[in-house]
DOVO-161461 format. One record per residue: residue number from 1; residue in one letter; x, y, z of N, C-alpha, C in turn. Coordinates in Angstrom, 3 decimals. Example, Ala and Ser with C-alpha at 12.3 -4.5 7.8 and 13.67 -1.06 7.14 Angstrom:
// residues 2
  nr rest      nxx      nyy      nzz     caxx     cayy     cazz      cxx      cyy      czz
   1    A   13.190   -5.690    7.800   12.300   -4.500    7.800   13.200   -3.300    7.800
   2    S   12.850   -2.250    7.080   13.670   -1.060    7.140   12.900    0.030    7.870
This chain:
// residues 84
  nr rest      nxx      nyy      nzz     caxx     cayy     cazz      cxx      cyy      czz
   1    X   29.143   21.838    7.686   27.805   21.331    7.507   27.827   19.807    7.402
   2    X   26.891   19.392    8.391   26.660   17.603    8.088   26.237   17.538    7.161
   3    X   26.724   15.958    6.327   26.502   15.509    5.392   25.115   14.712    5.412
   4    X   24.054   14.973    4.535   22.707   14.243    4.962   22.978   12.594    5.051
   5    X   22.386   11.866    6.187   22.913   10.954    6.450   21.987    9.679    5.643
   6    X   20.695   10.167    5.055   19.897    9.099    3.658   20.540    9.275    2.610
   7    X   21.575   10.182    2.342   21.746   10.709    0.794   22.177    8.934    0.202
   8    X   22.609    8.068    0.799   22.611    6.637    0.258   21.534    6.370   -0.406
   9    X   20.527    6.320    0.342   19.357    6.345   -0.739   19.122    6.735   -1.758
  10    X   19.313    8.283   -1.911   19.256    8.401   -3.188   20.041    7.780   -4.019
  11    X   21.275    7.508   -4.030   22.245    6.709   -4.617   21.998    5.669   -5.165
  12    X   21.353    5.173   -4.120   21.216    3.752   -4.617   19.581    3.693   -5.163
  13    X   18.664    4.364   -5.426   17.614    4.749   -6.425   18.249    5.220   -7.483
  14    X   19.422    5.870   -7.549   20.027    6.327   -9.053   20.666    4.938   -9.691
  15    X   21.177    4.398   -8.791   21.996    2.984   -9.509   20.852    1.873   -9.634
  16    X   19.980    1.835   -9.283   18.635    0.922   -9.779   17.994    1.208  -10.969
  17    X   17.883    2.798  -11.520   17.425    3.152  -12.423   18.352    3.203  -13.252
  18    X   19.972    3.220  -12.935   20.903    2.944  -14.584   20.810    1.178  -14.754
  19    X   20.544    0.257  -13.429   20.376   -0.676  -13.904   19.291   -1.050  -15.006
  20    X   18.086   -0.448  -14.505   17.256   -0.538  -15.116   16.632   -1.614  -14.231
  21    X   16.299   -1.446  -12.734   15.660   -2.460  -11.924   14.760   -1.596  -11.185
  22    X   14.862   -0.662  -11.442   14.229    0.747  -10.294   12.534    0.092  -10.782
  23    X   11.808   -0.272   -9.424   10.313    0.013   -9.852    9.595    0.588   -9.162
  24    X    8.712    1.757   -9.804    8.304    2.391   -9.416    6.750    1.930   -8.795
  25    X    6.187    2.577   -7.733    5.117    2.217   -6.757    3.820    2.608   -7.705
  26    X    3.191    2.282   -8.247    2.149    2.432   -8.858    0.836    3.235   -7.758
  27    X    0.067    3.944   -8.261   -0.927    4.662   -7.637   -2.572    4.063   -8.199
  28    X   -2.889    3.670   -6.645   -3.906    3.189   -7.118   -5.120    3.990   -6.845
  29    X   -6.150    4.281   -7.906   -6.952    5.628   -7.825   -8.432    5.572   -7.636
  30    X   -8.693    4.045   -7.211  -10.262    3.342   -7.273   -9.885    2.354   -6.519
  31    X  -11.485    1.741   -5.976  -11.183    0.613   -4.780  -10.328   -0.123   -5.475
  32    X  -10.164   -1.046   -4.552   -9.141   -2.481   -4.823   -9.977   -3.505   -5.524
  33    X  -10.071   -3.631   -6.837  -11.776   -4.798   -7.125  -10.833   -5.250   -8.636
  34    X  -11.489   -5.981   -9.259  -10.912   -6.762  -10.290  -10.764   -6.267  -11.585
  35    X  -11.411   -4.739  -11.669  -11.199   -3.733  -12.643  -11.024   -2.084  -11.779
  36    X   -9.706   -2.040  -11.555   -9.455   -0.959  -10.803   -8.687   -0.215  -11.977
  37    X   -8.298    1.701  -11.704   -7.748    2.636  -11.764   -6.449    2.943  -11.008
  38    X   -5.407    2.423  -12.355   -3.785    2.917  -11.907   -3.284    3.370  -12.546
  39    X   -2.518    4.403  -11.964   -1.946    5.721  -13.001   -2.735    6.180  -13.615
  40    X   -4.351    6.845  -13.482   -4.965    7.245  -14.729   -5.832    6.275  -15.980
  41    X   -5.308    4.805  -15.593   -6.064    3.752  -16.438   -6.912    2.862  -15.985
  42    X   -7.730    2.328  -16.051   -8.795    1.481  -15.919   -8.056    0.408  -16.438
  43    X   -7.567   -0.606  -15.911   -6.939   -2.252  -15.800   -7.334   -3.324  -15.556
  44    X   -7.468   -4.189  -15.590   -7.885   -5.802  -14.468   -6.405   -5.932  -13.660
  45    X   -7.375   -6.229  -12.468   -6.120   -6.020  -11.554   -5.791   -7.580  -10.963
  46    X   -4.651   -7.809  -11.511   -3.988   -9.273  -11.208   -3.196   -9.412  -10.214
  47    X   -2.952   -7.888   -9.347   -2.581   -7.814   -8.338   -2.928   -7.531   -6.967
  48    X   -3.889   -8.218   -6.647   -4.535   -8.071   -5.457   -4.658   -9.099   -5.121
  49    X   -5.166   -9.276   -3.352   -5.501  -10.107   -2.394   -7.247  -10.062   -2.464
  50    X   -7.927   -9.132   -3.209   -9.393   -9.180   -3.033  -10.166   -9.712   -3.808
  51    X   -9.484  -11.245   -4.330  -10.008  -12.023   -5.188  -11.379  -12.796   -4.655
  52    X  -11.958  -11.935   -3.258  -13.278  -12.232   -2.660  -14.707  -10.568   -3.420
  53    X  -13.722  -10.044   -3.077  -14.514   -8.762   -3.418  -14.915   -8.251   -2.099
  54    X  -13.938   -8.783   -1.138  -14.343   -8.116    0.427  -14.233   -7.005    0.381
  55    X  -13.415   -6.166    0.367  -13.116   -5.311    0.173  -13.875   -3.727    0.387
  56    X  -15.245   -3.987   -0.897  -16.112   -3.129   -1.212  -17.369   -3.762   -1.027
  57    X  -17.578   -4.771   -0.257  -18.614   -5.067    0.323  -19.558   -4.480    1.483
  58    X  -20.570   -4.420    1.074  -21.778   -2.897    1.974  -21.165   -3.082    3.202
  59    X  -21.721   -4.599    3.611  -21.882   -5.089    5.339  -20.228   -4.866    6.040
  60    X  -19.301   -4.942    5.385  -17.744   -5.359    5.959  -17.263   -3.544    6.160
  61    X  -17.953   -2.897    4.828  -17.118   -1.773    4.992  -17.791   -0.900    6.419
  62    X  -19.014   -1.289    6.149  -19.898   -0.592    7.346  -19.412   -1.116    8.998
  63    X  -19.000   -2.343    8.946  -18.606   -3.154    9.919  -17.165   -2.672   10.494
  64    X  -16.266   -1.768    9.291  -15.140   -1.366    9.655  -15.100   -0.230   10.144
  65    X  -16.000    0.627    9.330  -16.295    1.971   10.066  -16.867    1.533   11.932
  66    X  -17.827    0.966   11.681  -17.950    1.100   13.447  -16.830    0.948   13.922
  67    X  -16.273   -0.495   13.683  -15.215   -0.703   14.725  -13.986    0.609   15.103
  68    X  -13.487    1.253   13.907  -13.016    2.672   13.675  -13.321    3.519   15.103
  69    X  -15.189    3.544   14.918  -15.573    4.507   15.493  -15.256    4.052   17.476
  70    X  -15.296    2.926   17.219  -15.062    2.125   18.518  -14.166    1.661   19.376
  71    X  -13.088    1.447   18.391  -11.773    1.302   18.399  -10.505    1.943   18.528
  72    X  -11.040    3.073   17.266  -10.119    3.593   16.886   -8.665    2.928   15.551
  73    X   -8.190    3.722   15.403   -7.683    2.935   14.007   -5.945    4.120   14.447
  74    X   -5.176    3.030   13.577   -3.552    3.291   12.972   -3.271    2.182   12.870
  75    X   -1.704    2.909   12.688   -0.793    1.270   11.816   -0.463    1.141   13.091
  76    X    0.041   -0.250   12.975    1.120   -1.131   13.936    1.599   -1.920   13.902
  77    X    2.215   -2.739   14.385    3.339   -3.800   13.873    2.909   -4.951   14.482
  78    X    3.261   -6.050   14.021    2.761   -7.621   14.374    2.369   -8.172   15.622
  79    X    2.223   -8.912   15.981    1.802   -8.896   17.647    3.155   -9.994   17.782
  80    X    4.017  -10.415   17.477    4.660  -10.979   18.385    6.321   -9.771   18.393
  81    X    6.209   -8.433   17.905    7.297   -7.736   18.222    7.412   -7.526   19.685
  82    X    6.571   -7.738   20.362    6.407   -7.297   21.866    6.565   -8.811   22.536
  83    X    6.564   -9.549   21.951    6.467  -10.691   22.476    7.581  -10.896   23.836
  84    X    7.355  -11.457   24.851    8.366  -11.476   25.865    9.279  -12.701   25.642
């Protein structure tokens, strides 16, 4: 039987957490706004980019849905990976 070839990973998530460097990804459970829900708590959130409040704005979110509908939507990677 092959040996799983990520099992490094786990490894090295076990040796982060005896360091005591392991951090864990926080879950965020409400928009992105300056009093959001993580892990279950209501916080001020000092960690965001939406120090506009774009975010949850009527006109932008409505503006994203069309384009969605128009566009279409996924992830993708930078525009100069293709670059020639």
């Amino acid at each position: 039987m092959m040996a799983n070839p990520l099992s490094y990973l786990h490894e090295q998530i076990e040796e982060w957490r005896a360091e005591g460097t392991y951090q864990r990804l926080r879950v965020l459970q409400s928009a992105s706004a300056a009093e959001s829900r993580f892990d279950g708590k209501q916080v001020v959130n000092l960690a965001s980019n939406n120090y506009l409040g774009l975010t949850t704005h009527p006109k932008l979110r409505e503006a994203a849905i069309e384009a969605t509908r128009k566009y279409g939507v996924g992830s993708g990677a930078v525009r100069t990976i293709s670059a020639p």
